[in-house]
Structure formats: C-alpha cells, structure tokens
C-alpha positions as CSV (number, residue, x, y, z in Angstrom):
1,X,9.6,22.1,-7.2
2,X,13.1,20.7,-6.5
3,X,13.8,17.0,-5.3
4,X,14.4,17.7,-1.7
5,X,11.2,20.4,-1.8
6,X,9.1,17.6,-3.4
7,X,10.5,15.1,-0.8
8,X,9.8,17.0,1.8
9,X,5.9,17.4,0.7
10,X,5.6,14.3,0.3
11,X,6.8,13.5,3.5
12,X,4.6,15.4,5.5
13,X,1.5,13.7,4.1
14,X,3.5,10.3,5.0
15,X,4.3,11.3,8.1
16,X,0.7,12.1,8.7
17,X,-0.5,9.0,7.3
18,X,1.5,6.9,9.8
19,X,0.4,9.2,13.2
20,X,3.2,11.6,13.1
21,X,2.2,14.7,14.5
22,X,2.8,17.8,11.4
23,X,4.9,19.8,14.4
24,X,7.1,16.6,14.9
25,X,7.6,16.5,11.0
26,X,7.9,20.1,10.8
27,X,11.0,19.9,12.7
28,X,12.7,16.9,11.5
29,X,12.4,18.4,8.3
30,X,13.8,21.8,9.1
31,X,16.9,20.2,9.8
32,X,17.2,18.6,6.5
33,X,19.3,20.6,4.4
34,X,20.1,17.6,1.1
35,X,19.9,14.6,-0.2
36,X,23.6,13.3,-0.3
37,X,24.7,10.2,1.2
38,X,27.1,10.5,3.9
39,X,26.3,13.4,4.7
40,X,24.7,14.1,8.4
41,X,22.4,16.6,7.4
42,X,21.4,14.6,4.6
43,X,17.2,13.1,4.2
44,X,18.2,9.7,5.2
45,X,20.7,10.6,8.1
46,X,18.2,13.0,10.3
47,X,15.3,10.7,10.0
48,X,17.5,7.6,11.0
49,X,18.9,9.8,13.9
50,X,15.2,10.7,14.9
51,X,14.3,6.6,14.7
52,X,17.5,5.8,17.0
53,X,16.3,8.4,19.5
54,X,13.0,7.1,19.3
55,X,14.5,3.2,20.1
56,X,16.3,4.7,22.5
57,X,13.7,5.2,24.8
58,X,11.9,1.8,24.2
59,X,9.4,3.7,21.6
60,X,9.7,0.8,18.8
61,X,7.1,1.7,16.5
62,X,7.4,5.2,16.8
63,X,11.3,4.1,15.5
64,X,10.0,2.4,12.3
65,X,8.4,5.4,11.5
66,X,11.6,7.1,11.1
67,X,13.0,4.9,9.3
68,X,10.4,4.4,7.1
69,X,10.5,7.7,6.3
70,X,14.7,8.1,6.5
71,X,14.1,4.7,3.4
72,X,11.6,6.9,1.5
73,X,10.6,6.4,-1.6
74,X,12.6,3.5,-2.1
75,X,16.3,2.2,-0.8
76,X,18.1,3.1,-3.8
77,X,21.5,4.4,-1.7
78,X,23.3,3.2,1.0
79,X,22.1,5.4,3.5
80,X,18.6,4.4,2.5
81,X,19.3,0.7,2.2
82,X,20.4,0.8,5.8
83,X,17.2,3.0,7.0
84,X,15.1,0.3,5.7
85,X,17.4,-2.5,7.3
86,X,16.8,-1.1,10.8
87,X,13.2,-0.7,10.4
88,X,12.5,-4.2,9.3
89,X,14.8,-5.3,12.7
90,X,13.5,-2.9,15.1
91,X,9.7,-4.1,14.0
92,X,11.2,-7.9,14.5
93,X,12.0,-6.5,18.0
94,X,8.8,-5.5,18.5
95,X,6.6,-8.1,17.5
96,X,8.3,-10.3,19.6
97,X,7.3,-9.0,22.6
98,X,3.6,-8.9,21.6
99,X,3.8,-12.7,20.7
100,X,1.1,-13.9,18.1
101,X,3.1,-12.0,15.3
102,X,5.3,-14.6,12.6
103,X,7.7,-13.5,9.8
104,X,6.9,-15.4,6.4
105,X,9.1,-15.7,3.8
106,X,8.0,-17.2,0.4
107,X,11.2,-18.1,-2.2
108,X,9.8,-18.0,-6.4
109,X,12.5,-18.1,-9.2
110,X,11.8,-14.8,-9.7
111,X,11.9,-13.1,-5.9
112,X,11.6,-13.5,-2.6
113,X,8.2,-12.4,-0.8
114,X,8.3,-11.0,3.1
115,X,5.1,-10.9,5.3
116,X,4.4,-9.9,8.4
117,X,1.3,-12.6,9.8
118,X,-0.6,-13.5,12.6
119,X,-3.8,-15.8,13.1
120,X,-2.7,-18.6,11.2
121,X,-2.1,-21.2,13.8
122,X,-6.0,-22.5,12.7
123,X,-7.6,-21.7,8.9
124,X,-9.5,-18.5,9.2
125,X,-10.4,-16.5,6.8
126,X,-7.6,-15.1,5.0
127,X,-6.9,-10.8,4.8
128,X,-3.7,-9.6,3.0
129,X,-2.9,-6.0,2.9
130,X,-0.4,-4.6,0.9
131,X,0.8,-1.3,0.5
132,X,1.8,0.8,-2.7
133,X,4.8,1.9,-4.1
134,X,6.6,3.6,-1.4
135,X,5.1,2.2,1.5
136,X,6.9,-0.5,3.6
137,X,4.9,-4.0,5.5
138,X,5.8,-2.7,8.7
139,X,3.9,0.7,8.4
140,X,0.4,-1.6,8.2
141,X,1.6,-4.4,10.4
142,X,0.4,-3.0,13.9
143,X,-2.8,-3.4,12.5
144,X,-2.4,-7.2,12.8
145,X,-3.7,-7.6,16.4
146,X,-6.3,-5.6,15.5
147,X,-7.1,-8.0,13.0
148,X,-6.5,-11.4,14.3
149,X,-9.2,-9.8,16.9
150,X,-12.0,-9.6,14.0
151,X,-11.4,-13.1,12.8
152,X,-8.7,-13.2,10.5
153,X,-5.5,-14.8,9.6
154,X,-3.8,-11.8,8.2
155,X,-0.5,-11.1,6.5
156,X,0.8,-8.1,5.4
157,X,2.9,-7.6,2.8
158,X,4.4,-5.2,0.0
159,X,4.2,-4.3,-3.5
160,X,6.8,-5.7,-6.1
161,X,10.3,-4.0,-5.8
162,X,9.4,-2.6,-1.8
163,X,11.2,-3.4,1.1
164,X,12.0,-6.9,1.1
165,X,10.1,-7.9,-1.6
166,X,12.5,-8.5,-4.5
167,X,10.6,-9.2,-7.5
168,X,10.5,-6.5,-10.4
169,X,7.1,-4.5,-10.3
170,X,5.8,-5.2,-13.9
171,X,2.2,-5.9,-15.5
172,X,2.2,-9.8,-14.5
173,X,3.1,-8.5,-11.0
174,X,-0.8,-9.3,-10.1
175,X,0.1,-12.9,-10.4
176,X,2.3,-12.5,-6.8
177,X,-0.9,-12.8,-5.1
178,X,-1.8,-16.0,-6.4
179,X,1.5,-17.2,-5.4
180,X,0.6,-16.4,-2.1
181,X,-2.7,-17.7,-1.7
182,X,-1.0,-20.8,-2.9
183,X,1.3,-20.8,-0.2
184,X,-0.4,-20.0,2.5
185,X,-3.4,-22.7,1.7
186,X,-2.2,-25.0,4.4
187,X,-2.6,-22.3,7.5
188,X,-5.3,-20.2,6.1
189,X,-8.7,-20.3,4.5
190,X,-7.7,-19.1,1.0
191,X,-11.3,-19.6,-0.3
192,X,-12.4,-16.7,1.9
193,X,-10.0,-14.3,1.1
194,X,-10.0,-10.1,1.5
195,X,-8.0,-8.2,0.4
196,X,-7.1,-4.6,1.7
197,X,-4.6,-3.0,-1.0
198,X,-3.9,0.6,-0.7
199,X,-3.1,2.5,-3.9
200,X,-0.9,0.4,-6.5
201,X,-1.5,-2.7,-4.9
202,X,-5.3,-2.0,-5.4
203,X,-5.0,-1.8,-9.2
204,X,-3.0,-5.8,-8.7
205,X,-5.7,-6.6,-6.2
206,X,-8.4,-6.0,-8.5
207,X,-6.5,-7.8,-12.0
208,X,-6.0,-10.5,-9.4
209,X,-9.6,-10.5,-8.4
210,X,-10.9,-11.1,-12.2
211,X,-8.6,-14.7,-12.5
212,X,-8.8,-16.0,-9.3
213,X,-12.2,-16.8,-7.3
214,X,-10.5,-17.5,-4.1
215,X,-10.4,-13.5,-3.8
216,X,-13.7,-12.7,-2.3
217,X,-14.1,-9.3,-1.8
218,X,-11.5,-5.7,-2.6
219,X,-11.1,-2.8,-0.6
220,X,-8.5,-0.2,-1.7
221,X,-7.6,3.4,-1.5
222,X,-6.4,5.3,-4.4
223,X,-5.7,2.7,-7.0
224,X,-5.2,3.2,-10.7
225,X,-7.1,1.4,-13.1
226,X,-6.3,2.0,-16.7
227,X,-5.9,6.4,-17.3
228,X,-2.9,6.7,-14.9
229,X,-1.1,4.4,-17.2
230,X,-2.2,5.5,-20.5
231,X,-3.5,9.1,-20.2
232,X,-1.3,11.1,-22.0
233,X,-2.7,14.4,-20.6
234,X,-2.8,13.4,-17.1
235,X,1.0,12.0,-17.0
236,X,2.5,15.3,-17.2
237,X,0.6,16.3,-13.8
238,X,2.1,13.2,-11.9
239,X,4.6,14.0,-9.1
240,X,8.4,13.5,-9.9
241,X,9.0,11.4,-7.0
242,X,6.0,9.1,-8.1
243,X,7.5,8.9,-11.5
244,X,10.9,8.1,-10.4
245,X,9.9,5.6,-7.8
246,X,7.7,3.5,-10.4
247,X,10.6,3.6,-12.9
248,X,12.9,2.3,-9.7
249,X,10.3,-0.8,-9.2
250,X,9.8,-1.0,-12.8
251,X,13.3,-1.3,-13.4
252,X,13.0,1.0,-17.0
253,X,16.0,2.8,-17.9
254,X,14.1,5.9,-19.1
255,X,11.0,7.9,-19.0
256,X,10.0,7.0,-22.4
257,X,10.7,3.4,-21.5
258,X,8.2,3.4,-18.3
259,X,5.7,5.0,-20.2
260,X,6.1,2.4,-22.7
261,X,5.6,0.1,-20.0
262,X,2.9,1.2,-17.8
263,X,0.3,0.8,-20.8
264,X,0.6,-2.7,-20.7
265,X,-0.5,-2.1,-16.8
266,X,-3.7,-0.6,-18.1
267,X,-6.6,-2.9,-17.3
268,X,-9.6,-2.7,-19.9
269,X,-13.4,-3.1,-19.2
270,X,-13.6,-6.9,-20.4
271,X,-10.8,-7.6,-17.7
272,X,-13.2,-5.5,-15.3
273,X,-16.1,-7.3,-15.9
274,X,-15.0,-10.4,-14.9
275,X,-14.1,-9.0,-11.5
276,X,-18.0,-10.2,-10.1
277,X,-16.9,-9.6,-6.4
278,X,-17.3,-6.4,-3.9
279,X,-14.8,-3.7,-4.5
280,X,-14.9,-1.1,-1.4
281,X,-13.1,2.1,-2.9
282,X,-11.7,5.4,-1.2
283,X,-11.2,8.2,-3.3
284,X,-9.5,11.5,-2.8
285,X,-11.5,14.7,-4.4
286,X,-8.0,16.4,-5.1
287,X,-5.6,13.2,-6.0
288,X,-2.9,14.7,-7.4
289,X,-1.8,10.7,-9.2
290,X,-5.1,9.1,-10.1
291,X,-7.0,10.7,-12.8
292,X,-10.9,11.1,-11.8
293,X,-11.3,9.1,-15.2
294,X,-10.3,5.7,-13.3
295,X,-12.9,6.3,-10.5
296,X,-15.4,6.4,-13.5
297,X,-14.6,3.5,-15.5
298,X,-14.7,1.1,-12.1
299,X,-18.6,2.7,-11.2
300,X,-19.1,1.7,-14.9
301,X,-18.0,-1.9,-15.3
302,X,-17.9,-3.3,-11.7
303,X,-20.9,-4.9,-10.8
304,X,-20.7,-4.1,-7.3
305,X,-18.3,-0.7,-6.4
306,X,-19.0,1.6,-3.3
307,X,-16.7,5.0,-3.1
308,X,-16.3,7.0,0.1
309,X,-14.5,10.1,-1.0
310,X,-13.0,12.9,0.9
311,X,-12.0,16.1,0.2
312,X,-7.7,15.2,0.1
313,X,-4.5,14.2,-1.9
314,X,-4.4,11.0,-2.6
315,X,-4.4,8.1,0.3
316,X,-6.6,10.5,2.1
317,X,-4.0,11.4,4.6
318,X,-6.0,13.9,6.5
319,X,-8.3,11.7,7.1
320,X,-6.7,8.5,7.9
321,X,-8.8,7.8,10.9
322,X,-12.7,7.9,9.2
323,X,-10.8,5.8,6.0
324,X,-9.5,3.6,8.4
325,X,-13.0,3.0,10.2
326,X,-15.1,3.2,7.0
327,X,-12.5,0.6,5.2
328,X,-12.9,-2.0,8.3
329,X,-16.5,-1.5,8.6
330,X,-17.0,-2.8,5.0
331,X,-15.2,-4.9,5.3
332,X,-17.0,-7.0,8.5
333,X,-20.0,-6.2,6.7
334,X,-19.4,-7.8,3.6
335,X,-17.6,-10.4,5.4
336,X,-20.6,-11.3,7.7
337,X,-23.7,-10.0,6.1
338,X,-26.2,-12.6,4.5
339,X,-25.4,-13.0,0.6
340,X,-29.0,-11.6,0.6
341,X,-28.2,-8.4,2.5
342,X,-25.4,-7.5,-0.1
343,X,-25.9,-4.4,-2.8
344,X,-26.7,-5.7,-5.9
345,X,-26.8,-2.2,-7.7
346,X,-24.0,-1.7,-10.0
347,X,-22.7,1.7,-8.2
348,X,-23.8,2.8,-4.9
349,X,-21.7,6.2,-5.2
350,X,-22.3,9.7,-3.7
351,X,-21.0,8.8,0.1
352,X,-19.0,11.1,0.5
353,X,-17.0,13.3,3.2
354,X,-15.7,16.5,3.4
C-alpha cells in the first residue's frame, strides 16, 4: 500500500472514530489526489477546506474534525502545521461559548504541556485523558461537560510530541504525568485520580500507575505493553504510517534507531506487578498494532484487569459508541463502588462483543 492509500485507510477509521459519517469521508477523500504541500488537491488542503466550510456555517466541532484530520498523523509540513493551528483556535472558539471550559498550560525545561479542563474551580476527583500518537486534545475534549457532570475535574491532554505538547515521546515520557498531577494539586484532588488513556498513552498510564499511588484506577484502549516494542515478528506487520509517526515523536533518525529505542519502552512483569490498582482494558480481536501477546501478559501479572473486546482494528472504531459507554460505566463503578464490591480475581476476561 502506497502513502496516500495507507492515509486514506487510516483515515476512514479516524474519521469514524470522531462521528464522521463513512459517506462524508468517502467524499472528502475522493478528492484527494496527493500529498504535496501547496498543492490544493493535496491531503492537508481538502480537509482544511472541508473544516472552513464546516466554520462557515457556525458548525465548530464539526470544523476540528477536519482539521484534525487535514493535521494527520502528525504536523510535520507547513500545510499540516497550519491544519493543527486552526483546530486548536476554532476549539478555543468554541469552548468559549459553552463557558466552564479553561486552557492550561504547564512550562518543564524540557516542554510545554497543553490541556483542555474543566471542574477545577473546587478539588474533585481528578480524570485525565489522553490520547495516542496521532490523536489531538481537542478530538476528546467535548467530552468534558460530560464529565464535569459525573463529578470530575477533568483535563484532557496529549501524548509527548502531539499537538501542542512539545516534549519528545521517549521511555521516561510516563514521568509527564506526574508532572501533571503535581501541578494541578492545588485545583484538583490528585489523590483520587483516573485515568482514561487510549492506545499509547495507556502503556504511560499504566508505567505511571506502578510509581505513583495518587493514580487510582486505569482504563485504556489498545495500549502496548512490552511485544509491540520488542517483538521482532510482530514489527514487520505494523502499519507504515504508525512506524513513521512514532519515529516523528521519537525523534530517531532511522528505522533501526527507533527499534533500538522502543525496547527500552517495553515494560516487564516486575514493573507490572507493582501496578496494584484496577486496569479497565478494550481490546480489538483484529488489532492490526498491538500483538495479542500484550493482552496476555497484563491478564497475567495485573492483579486486577477486565477486557471488553470487539470484533475491530484497533481503537475499536466501529464500535465507538458501546466502548465509549462500557469505558464510562467502569469507570463510575470503580469510582463509587464499596472497596468491598471491587473484583479481587486476578483476570475477569471473556466479556466480550461482537
């Protein structure tokens, strides 16, 4: 498969994933013709044009959606870098006329962290969501009413090297969320803290999770866990574009340089046995990135790991909706049930969806 092929692909189950309607996609793409900046038949050009239309006529979110899509996988052009410019403004347009929604930015010596927050005018429990490796803050942020609703001061966020988060994506990187927890321990009840991390983010949420007691309970979709990053067999099955992207974030000047790196990524069972804390999991019965291998080692060494797994690619995008609905419903479960009422078997497996 070809770059713009792949793109396209990839796109669609994106595009899906966000409430795009396949027709819509369908027919943005078929006007796609390359990928070369400048040019106005180009990826990033039609889906910009598609997110103007859509701000046009007052349809804001529908607008970041474009140009989530016209920034995808990463902003490594000019073209790009503009796409994800004008979804990060025309989200601050929106937020501010649903009120309740603040921009946070956190300054480290080694980058600058972005969130999108609500519910922290009193400590509440804390929820941070983050994304993976191509997905931008403001696709997940509409989801903050929802969530100030249940209880929670939430902030969302993205992975190392996305959107407007400026560090370099690297196997410390699960040390970001500590640095967040820190800051924010003045406006939010950090001691109570969930986090919802889909994909990449997962695999930092749950390395995070095993140093820091603060992080109470995991739910993620898709993450890897060590095979991903060490599975020789499996690597040549990865997409291109997921390749490319990591090595992007990673900042490794080759292949054989990101495989280098992603090894030391790897987390091993002692790490995974310290992680003494629920971990919700959403697995996809034909992920074409994580190897089934990673499932297995988590139902082996976590002490408490539920999967819900549907029959998809990975992130489930066909069935956004029930993931959506199972992921929130464990979580206000483990959030308010009794200590008492928690699972205490090591794997409660085999719920699964077709």
């Amino acid at each position: 498969m070809d770059h713009l092929e792949e793109l396209k692909e990839f796109a669609r189950l994106h595009a899906r994933g966000q409430g795009m309607t396949a027709g819509h996609a369908t027919r943005v793409l078929t006007r796609i013709t390359n990928d070369t900046v400048g040019d106005p038949g180009s990826w990033a050009a039609v889906w910009t044009a598609e997110g103007r239309a859509a701000a046009d006529r007052g349809d804001l979110l529908d607008a970041c959606r474009h140009f989530a899509l016209a920034r995808f996988p990463y902003h490594g052009d000019a073209d790009r870098v503009h796409a994800q410019r004008l979804c990060v403004e025309t989200f601050d347009r929106w937020r501010q006329h649903q009120g309740g929604i603040e921009r946070l930015e956190f300054e480290h010596c080694d980058g600058t962290v972005v969130c999108w927050a609500t519910g922290l005018e009193r400590p509440r429990p804390l929820l941070i969501v983050m994304g993976g490796i191509v997905s931008v803050k403001e696709q997940w942020a509409p989801l903050l009413p929802l969530l100030r609703k249940l209880g929670f001061a939430a902030v969302v966020t993205e992975l190392p090297g996305v959107g407007e988060n400026t560090f370099t994506y690297g196997p410390d990187s699960w040390r970001i969320l500590g640095f967040l927890l820190d800051e924010l321990a003045d406006r939010a009840r950090v001691s109570d803290t969930s986090m919802l991390a889909l994909s990449f983010s997962g695999h930092l949420a749950v390395r995070a999770a095993a140093d820091d007691s603060r992080i109470r309970r995991v739910l993620t979709v898709g993450a890897p866990v060590a095979g991903f990053f060490t599975d020789d067999a499996w690597w040549p099955r990865v997409p291109g574009i997921t390749a490319d992207t990591l090595r992007r974030l990673t900042g490794s000047a080759s292949p054989a340089e990101l495989r280098y790196l992603l090894r030391q990524f790897a987390l091993t069972p002692e790490q995974l046995r310290q992680v003494r804390i629920p971990v919700r999991y959403v697995a996809s019965g034909r992920d074409e990135i994580i190897p089934p291998e990673d499932q297995t080692l988590l139902g082996r060494t976590l002490d408490d790991v539920r999967f819900k797994t549907f029959d998809d690619v990975h992130g489930s995008p066909a069935h956004l909706g029930a993931m959506r609905r199972w992921l929130i419903s464990q979580l206000l479960w483990l959030r308010f049930a009794r200590r008492g009422d928690r699972p205490t078997s090591r794997t409660l497996s085999g719920e699964r969806s077709s």
